[in-house]
ZAFIDO-865395 format. One line per field, with one value per residue: residue number from 1; residue in three letters; x, y, z of N, C-alpha, C in turn. Coordinates in steps of 0.02 Angstrom, whole numbers. Each point is the difference from the previous one (the first is absolute). Layout:
BEGIN
num: (NUM	...)
residu: (Ala	...)
n.px: (X	...)
n.py: (Y	...)
n.pz: (Z	...)
ca.px: (X	...)
ca.py: (Y	...)
ca.pz: (Z	...)
c.px: (X	...)
c.py: (Y	...)
c.pz: (Z	...)
% end
This chain:
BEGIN
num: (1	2	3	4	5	6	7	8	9	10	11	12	13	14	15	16	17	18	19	20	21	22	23	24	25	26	27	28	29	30	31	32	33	34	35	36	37	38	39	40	41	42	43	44	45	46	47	48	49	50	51	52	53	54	55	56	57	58	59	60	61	62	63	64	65	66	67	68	69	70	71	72	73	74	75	76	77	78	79	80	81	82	83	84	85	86	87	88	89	90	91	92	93	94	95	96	97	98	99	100	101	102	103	104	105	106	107	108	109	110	111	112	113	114	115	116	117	118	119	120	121	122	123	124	125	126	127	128	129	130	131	132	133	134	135	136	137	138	139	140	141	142	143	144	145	146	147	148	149	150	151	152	153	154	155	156	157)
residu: (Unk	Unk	Unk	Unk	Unk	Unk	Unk	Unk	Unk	Unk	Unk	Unk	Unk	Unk	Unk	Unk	Unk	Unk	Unk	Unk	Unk	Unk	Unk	Unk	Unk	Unk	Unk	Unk	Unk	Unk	Unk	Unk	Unk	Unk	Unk	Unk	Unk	Unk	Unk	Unk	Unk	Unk	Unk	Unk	Unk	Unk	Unk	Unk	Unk	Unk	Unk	Unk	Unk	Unk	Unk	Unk	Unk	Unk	Unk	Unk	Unk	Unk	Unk	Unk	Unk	Unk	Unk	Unk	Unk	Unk	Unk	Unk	Unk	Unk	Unk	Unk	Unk	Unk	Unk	Unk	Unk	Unk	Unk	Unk	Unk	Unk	Unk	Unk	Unk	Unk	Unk	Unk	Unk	Unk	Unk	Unk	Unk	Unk	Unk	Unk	Unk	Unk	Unk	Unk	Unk	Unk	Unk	Unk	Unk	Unk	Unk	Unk	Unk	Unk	Unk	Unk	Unk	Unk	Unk	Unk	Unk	Unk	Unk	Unk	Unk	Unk	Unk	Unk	Unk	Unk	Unk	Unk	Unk	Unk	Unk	Unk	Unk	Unk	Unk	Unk	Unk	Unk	Unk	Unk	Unk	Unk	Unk	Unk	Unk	Unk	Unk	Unk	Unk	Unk	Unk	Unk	Unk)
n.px: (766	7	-38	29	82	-13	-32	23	35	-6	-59	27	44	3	-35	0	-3	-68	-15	-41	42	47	-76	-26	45	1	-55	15	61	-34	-47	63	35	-52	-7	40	10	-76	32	55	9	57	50	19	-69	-6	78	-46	-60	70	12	-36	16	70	-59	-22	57	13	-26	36	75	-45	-18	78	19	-50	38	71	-13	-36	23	-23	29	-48	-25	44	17	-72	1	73	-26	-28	37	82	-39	-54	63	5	-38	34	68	-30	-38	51	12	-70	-19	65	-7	-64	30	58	-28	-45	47	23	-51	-40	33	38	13	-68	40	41	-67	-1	57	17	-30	37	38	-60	-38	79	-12	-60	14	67	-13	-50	57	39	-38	-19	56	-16	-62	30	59	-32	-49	64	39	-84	-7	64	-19	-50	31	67	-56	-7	79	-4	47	72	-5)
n.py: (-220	22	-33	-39	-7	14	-56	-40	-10	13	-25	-64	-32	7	-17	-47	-59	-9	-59	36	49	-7	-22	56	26	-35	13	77	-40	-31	59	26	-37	-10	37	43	-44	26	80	-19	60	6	-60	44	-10	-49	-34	53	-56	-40	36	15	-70	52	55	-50	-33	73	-21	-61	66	47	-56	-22	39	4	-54	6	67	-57	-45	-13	11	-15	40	28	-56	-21	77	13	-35	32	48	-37	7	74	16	-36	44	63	-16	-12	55	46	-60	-53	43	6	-54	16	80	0	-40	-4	47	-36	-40	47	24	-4	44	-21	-53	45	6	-63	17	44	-71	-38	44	-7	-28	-63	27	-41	-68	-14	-1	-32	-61	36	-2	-36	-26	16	-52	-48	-9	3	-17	-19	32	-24	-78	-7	4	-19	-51	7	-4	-19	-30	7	66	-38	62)
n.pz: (-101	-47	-6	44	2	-64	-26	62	-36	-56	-23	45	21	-76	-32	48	-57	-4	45	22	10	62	16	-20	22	38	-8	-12	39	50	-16	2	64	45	-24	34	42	-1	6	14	-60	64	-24	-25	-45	-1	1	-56	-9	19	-40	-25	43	10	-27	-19	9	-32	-33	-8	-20	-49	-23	-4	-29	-33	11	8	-71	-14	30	51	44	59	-50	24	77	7	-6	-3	35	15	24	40	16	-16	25	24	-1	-16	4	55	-8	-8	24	27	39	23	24	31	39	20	20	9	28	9	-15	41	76	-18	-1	-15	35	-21	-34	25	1	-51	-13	20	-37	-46	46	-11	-56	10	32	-19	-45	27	-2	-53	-27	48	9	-61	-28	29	-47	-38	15	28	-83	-28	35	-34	-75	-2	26	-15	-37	44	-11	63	-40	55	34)
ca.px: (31	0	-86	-17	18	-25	-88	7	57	-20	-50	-29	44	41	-45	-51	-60	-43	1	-53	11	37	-33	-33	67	23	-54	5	55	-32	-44	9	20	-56	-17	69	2	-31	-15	68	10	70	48	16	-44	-27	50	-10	-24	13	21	-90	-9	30	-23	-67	20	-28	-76	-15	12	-34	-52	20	17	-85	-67	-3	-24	-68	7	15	68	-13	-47	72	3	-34	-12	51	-5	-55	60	23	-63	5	55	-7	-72	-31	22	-31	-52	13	32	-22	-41	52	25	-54	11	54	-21	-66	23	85	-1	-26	12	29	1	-34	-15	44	-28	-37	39	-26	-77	-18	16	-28	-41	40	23	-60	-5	57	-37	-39	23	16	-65	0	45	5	-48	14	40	-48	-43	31	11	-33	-13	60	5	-57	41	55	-41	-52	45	5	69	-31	76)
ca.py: (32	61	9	8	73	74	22	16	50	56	21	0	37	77	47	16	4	-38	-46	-35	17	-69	-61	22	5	-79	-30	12	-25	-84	5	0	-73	-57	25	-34	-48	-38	38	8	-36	-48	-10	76	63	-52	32	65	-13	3	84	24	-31	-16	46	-26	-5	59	-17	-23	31	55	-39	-25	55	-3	-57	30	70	16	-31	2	-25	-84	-34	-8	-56	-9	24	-29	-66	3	19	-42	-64	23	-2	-70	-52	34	-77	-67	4	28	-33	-39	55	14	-68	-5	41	-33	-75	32	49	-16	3	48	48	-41	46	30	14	61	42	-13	33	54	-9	-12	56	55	9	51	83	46	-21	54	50	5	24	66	25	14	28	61	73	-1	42	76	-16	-1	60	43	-18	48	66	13	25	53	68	-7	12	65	2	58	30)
ca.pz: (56	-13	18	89	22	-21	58	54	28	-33	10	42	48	-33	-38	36	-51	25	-11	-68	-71	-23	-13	-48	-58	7	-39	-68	-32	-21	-55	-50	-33	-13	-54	-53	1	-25	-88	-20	-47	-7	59	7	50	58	47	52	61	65	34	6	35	43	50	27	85	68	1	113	26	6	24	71	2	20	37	71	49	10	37	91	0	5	-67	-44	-5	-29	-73	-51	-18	-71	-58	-35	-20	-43	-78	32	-16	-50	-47	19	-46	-52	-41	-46	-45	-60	-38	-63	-39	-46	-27	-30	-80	-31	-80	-27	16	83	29	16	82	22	29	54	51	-3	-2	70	10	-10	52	49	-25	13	94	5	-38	52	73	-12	-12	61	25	-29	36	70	6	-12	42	41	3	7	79	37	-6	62	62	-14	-31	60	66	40	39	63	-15)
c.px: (5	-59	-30	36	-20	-66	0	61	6	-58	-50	42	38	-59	-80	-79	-31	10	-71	35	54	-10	-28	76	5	-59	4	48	-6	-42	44	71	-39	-24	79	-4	-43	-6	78	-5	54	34	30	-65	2	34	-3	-56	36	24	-80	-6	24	-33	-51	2	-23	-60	-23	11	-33	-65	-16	-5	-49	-36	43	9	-103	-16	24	85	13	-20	74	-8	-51	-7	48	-4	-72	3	13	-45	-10	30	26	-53	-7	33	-43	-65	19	48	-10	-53	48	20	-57	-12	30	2	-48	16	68	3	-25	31	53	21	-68	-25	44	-53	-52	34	-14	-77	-10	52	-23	-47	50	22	-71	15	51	-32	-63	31	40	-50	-29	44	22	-48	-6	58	-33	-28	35	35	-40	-32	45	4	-53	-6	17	-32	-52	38	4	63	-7	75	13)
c.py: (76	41	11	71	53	7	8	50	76	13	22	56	66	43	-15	-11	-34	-83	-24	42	-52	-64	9	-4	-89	-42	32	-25	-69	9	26	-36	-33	16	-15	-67	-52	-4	5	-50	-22	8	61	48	-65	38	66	-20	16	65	20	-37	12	26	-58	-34	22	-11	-38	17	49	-22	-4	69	61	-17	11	30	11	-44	7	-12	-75	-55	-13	-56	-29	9	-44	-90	-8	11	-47	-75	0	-10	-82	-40	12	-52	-57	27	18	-41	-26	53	36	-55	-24	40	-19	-48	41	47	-23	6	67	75	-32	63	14	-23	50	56	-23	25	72	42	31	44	74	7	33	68	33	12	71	80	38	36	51	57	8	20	95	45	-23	75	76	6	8	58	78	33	48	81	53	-5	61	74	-5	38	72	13	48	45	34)
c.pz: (-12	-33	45	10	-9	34	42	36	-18	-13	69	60	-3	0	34	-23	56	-9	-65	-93	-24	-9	-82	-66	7	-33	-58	-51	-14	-48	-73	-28	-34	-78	-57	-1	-53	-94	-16	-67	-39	81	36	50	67	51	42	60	50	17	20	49	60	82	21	66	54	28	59	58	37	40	99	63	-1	45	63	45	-6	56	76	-8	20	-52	-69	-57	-34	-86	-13	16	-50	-86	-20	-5	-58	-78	3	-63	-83	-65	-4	-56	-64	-46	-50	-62	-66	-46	-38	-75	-62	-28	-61	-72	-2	-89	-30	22	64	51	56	89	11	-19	53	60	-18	25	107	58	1	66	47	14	31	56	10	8	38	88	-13	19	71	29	7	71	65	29	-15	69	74	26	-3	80	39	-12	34	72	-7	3	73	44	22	8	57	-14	85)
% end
């Protein structure tokens, strides 16, 4: 809960960050739970997971929140039932794929489906990462469109 607040409330609404830099901080924090988690070499580092964890929430958030401002205003609806399809489905595969995991290295590394979560976070930081990246030079690009106007304009007196 207080993972959620700060991202969205302060990051987002105070301070005005972009929705893809707050997707990018929420995958960077599943990647480095995911990482505590898997290498905690006592009861003590484990426990810091869930602080490193607390930002990764934001993450469907920011998602949602993306998807619908690229989107028609009629298309709302649509995106976010895809969405939640989406996150719906993602247990139904990723389950048994973690339970093999674990099955598989229990005797040797048991930690190690917590970097299969790390693992499948990292594309998310690109995706994030990407739509920053456009985003940017849309905003360049928009304001360059404008500043050239401006410099065309005839004042009359």
């Amino acid at each position: 809960m207080s993972g959620s607040f700060i991202t969205i409330y302060l990051l987002s609404k105070r301070w005005k960050i972009e929705d893809s830099i707050i997707g990018i901080v929420a995958c960077i924090s599943r990647v480095a739970a995911s990482v505590v988690y898997a290498l905690a070499p006592s009861r003590t580092v484990y426990f810091l997971g869930p602080v490193l964890d607390m930002f990764s929430s934001a993450g469907a958030t920011s998602l949602r929140s993306i998807a619908s401002k690229l989107v028609k205003a009629d298309e709302v609806g649509k995106t976010s039932s895809l969405i939640s399809i989406s996150e719906a489905l993602v247990p139904v595969i990723y389950s048994p794929v973690y339970s093999k995991v674990y099955l598989s290295t229990l005797s040797t590394f048991s930690g190690a489906f917590y970097l299969i979560s790390a693992a499948l976070a990292v594309p998310a930081i690109l995706i994030y990462l990407t739509l920053y990246i456009l985003r940017r030079k849309e905003i360049l690009e928009s304001q360059s469109a404008e500043s050239k106007s401006k410099e065309n304009e005839v004042t009359r007196f």
